[in-house]
DODO-493242 format. One record per residue (C-alpha): x, y negated, z; residue number from 0. Coordinates in steps of 0.05 Angstrom, whole numbers. Example, Ala and Ser with C-alpha at 12.3 -4.5 7.8 and 13.67 -1.06 7.14 Angstrom:
2
<c1->246, c2->90, c3->156, k->0> $
<c1->273, c2->21, c3->143, k->1> $
END
This chain:
229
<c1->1513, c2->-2967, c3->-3495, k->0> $
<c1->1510, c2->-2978, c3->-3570, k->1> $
<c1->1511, c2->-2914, c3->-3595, k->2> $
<c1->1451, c2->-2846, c3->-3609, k->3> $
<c1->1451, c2->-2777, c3->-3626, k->4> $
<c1->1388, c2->-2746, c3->-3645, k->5> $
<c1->1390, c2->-2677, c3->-3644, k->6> $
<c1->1337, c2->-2638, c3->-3679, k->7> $
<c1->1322, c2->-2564, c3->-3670, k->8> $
<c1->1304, c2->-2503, c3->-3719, k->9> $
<c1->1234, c2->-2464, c3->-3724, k->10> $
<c1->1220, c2->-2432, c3->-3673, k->11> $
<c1->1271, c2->-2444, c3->-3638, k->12> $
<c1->1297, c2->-2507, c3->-3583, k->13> $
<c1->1346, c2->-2549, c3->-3549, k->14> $
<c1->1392, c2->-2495, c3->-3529, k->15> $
<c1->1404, c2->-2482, c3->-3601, k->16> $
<c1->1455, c2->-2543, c3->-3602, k->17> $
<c1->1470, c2->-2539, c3->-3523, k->18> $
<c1->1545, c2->-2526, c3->-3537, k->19> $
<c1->1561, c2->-2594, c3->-3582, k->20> $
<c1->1504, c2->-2639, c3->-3533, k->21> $
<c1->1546, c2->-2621, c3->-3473, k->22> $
<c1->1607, c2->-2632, c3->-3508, k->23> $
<c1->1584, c2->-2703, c3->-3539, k->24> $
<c1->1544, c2->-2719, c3->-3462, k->25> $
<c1->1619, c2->-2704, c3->-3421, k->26> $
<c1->1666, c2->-2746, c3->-3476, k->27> $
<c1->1620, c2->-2810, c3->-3490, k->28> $
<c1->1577, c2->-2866, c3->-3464, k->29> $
<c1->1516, c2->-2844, c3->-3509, k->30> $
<c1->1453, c2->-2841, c3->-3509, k->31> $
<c1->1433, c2->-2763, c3->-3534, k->32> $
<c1->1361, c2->-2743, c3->-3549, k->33> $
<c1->1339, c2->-2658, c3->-3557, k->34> $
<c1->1262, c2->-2669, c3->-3560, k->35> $
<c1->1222, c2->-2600, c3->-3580, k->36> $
<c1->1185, c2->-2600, c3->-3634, k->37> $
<c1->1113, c2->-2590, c3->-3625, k->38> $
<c1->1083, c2->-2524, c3->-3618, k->39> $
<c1->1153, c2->-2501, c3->-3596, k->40> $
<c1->1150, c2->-2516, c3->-3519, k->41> $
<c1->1146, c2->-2448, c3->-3476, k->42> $
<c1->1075, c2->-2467, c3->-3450, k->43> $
<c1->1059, c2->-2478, c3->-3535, k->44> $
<c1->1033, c2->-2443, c3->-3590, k->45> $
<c1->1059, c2->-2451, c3->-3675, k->46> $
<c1->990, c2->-2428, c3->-3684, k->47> $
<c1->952, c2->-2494, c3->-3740, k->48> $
<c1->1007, c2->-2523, c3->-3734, k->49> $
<c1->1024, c2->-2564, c3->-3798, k->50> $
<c1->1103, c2->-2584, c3->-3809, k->51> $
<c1->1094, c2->-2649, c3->-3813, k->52> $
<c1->1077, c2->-2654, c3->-3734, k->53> $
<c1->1149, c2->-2628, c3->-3737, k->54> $
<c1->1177, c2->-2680, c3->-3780, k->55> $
<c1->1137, c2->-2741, c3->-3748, k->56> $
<c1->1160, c2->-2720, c3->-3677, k->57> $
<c1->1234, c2->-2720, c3->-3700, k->58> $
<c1->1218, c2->-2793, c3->-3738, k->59> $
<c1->1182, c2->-2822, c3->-3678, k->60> $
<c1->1247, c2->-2811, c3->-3629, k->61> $
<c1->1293, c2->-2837, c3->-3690, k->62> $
<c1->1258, c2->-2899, c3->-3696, k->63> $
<c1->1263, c2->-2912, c3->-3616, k->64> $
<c1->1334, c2->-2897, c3->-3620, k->65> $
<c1->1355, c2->-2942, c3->-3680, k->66> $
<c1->1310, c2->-3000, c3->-3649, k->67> $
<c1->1343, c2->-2994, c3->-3583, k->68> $
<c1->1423, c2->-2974, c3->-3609, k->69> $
<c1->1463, c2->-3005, c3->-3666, k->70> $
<c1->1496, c2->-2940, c3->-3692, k->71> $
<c1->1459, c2->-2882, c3->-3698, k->72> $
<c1->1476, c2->-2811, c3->-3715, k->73> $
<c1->1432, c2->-2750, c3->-3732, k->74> $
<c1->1448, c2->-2675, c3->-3719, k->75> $
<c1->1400, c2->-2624, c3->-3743, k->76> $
<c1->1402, c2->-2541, c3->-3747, k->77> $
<c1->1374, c2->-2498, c3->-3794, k->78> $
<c1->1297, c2->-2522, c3->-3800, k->79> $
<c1->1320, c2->-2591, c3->-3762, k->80> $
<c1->1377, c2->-2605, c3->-3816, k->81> $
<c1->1332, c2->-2605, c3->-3865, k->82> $
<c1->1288, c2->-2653, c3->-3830, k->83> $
<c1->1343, c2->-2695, c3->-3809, k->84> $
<c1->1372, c2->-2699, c3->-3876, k->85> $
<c1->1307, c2->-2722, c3->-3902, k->86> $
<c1->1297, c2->-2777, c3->-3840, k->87> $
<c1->1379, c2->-2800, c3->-3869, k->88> $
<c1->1344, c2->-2821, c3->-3931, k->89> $
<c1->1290, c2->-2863, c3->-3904, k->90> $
<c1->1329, c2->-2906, c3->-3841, k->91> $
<c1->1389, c2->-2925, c3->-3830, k->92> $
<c1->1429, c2->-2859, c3->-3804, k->93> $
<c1->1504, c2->-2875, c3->-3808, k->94> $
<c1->1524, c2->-2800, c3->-3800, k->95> $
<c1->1496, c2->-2737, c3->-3807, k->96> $
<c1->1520, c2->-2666, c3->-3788, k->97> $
<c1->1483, c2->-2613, c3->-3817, k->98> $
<c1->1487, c2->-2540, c3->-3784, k->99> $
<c1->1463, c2->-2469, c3->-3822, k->100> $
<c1->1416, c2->-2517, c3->-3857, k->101> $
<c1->1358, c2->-2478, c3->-3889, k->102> $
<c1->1365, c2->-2507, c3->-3966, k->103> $
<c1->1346, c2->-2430, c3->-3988, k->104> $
<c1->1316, c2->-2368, c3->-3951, k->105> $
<c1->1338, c2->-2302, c3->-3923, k->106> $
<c1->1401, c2->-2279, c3->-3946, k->107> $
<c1->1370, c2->-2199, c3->-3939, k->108> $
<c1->1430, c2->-2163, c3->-3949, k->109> $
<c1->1470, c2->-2190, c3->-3883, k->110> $
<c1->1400, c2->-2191, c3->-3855, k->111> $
<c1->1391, c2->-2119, c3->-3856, k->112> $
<c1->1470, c2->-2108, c3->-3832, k->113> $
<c1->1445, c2->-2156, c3->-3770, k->114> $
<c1->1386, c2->-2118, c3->-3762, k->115> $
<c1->1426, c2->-2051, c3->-3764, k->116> $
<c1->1479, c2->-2088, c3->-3707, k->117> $
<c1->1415, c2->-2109, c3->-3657, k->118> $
<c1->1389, c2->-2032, c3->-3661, k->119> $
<c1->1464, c2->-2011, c3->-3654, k->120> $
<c1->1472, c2->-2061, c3->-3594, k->121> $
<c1->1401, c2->-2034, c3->-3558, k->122> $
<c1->1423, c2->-1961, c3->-3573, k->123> $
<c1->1486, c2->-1977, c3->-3529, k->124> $
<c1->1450, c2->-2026, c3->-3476, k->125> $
<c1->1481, c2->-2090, c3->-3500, k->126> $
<c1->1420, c2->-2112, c3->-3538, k->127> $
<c1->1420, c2->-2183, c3->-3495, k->128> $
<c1->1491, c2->-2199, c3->-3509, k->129> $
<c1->1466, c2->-2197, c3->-3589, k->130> $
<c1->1461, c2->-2267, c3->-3616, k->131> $
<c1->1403, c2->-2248, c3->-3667, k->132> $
<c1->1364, c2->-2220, c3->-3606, k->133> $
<c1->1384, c2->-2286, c3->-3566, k->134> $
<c1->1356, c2->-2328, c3->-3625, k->135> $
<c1->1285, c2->-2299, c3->-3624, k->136> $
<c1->1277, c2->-2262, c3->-3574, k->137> $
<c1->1220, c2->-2303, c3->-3542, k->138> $
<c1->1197, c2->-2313, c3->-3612, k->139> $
<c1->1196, c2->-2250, c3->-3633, k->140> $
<c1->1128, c2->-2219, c3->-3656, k->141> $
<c1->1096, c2->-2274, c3->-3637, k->142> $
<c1->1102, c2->-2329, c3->-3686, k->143> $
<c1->1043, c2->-2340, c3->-3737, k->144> $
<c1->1043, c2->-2333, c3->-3810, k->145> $
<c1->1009, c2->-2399, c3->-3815, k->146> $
<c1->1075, c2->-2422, c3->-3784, k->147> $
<c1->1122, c2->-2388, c3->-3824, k->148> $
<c1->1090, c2->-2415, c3->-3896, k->149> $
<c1->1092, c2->-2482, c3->-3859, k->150> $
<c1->1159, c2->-2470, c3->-3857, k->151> $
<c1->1171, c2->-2460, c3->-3920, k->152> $
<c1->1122, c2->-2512, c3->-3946, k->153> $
<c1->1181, c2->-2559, c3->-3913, k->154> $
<c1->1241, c2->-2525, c3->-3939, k->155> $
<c1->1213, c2->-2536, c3->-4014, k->156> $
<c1->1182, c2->-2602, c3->-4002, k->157> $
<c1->1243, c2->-2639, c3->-3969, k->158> $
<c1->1304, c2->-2594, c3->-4010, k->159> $
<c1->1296, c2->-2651, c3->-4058, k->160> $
<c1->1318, c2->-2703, c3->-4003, k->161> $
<c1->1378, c2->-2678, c3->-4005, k->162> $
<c1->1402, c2->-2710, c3->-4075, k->163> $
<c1->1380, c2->-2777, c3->-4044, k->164> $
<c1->1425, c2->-2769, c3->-3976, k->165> $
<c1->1486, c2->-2832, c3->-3985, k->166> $
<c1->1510, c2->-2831, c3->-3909, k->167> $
<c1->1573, c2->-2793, c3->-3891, k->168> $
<c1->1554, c2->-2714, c3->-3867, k->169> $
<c1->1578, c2->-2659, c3->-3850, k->170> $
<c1->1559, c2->-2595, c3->-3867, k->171> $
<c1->1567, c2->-2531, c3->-3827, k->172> $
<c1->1567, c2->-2458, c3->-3839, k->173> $
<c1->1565, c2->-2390, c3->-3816, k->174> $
<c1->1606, c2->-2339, c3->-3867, k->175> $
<c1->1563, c2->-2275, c3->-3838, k->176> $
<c1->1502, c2->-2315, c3->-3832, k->177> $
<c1->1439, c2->-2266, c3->-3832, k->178> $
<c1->1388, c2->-2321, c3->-3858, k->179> $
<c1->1424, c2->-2369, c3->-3900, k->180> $
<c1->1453, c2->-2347, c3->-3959, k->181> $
<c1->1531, c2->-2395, c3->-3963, k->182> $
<c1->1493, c2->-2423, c3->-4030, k->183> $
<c1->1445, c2->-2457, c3->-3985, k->184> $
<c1->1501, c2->-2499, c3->-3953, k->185> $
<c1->1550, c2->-2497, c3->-4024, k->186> $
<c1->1476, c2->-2527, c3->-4056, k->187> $
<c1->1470, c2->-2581, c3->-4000, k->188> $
<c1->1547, c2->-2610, c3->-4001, k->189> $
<c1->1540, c2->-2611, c3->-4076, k->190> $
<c1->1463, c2->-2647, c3->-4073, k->191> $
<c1->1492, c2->-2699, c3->-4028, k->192> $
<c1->1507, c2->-2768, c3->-4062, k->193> $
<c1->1561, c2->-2788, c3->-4011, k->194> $
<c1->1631, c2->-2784, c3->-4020, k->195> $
<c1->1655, c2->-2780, c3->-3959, k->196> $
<c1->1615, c2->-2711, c3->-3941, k->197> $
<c1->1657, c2->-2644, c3->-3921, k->198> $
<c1->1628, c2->-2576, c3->-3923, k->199> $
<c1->1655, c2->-2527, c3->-3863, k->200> $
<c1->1658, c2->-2450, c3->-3865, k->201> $
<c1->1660, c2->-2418, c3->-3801, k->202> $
<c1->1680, c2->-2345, c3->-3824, k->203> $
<c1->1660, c2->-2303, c3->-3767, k->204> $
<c1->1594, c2->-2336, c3->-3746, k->205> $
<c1->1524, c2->-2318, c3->-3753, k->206> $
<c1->1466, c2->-2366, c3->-3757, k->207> $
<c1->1473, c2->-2390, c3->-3687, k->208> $
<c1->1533, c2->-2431, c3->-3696, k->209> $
<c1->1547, c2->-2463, c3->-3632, k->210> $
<c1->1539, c2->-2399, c3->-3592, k->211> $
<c1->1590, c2->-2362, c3->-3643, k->212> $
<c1->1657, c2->-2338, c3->-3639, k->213> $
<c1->1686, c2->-2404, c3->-3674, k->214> $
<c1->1648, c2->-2454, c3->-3619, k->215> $
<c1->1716, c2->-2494, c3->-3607, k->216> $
<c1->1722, c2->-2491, c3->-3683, k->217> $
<c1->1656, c2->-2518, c3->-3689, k->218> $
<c1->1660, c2->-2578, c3->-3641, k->219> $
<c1->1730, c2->-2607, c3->-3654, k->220> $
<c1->1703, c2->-2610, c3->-3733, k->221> $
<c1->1636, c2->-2650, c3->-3705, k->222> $
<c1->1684, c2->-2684, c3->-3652, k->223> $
<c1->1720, c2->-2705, c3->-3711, k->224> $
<c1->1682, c2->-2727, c3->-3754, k->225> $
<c1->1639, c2->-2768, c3->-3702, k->226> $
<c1->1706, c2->-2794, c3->-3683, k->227> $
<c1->1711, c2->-2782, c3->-3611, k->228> $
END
């Protein structure tokens, strides 16, 4: 094999955020595919002291393995983990990069509150666990520090500026009915990016968790694509 995907994972959140596209990619190629969880994010682990750099070293550690044992090298990353993979694009030698509901900018509140309104709706009627925002945090929820969430943001606003150095060919994904990215966040990242050959995606109907969402197929033949397979 002479080809890696790293896929990295949002806060809070793990593997099974991308599960859709790593099956996908493990059933049509030869690759070799990484998912590690980001410290503190394990079931049996706490986001309590937790500093966001753990995050971004853990991500950097399995890149570095993967570029010193493959000759072409791709990077997927979701919310939190886009932003950390667009920053790791900068400093090794990523040749693509596909970015999904990458958090450039905060909470969209508006569709936040119409999400909110939907889970209550969706308990109300007994089909609270079929509700992708539940699905999302559901074992977070409650339970996740503040320290962690200003972490958090400590590595939105310290790596946004990474992404006016990015020069690799990406791929940028978004949900139109996203609850916590506004579409600026993604409209802000395709314009940042120094590439030419970059294309930014709408997905009209989806939420935040884009490869669970009602455009999956959508979703994967744009990544299958653009990966070229």
């Amino acid at each position: 094999m002479t080809t890696a995907c790293l896929f990295i994972h949002g806060f809070g959140g793990s593997p099974y955020e991308t599960e859709p596209l790593y099956t996908v990619l493990e059933e049509c190629t030869d690759w070799e595919l990484r998912a590690p969880i980001l410290p503190g994010h394990d079931e049996n682990e706490s986001l309590e002291n937790r500093e966001y750099m753990e995050w971004v070293s853990k991500a950097e550690k399995e890149l570095e393995d993967l570029l010193f044992n493959y000759n072409h090298v791709y990077v997927i990353g979701y919310s939190m983990g886009g932003v950390i993979a667009a920053y790791l694009a900068t400093k090794y030698n990523v040749e693509k990069l596909v970015l999904l509901s990458t958090s450039a900018h905060y909470i969209d509140v508006s569709q936040l509150a119409e999400d909110i309104w939907k889970m209550a709706k969706d308990a109300a009627d007994g089909d609270l666990f079929e509700n992708d925002l539940f699905q999302r945090y559901a074992r977070r929820m409650g339970t996740t520090p503040m320290s962690a969430s200003i972490e958090f943001q400590k590595l939105v606003d310290d790596l946004r500026p990474y992404f006016s150095k990015v020069d690799v060919p990406t791929l940028v994904l978004q949900g139109g009915q996203d609850g916590l990215l506004p579409p600026k966040s993604a409209e802000y990242i395709y314009d940042s990016i120094q590439c030419e050959d970059k294309t930014l995606h709408f997905l009209p109907q989806s939420k935040h968790m884009l490869c669970h969402g009602p455009e999956q197929k959508d979703l994967i033949q744009a990544c299958r694509n653009f990966l070229e397979i």
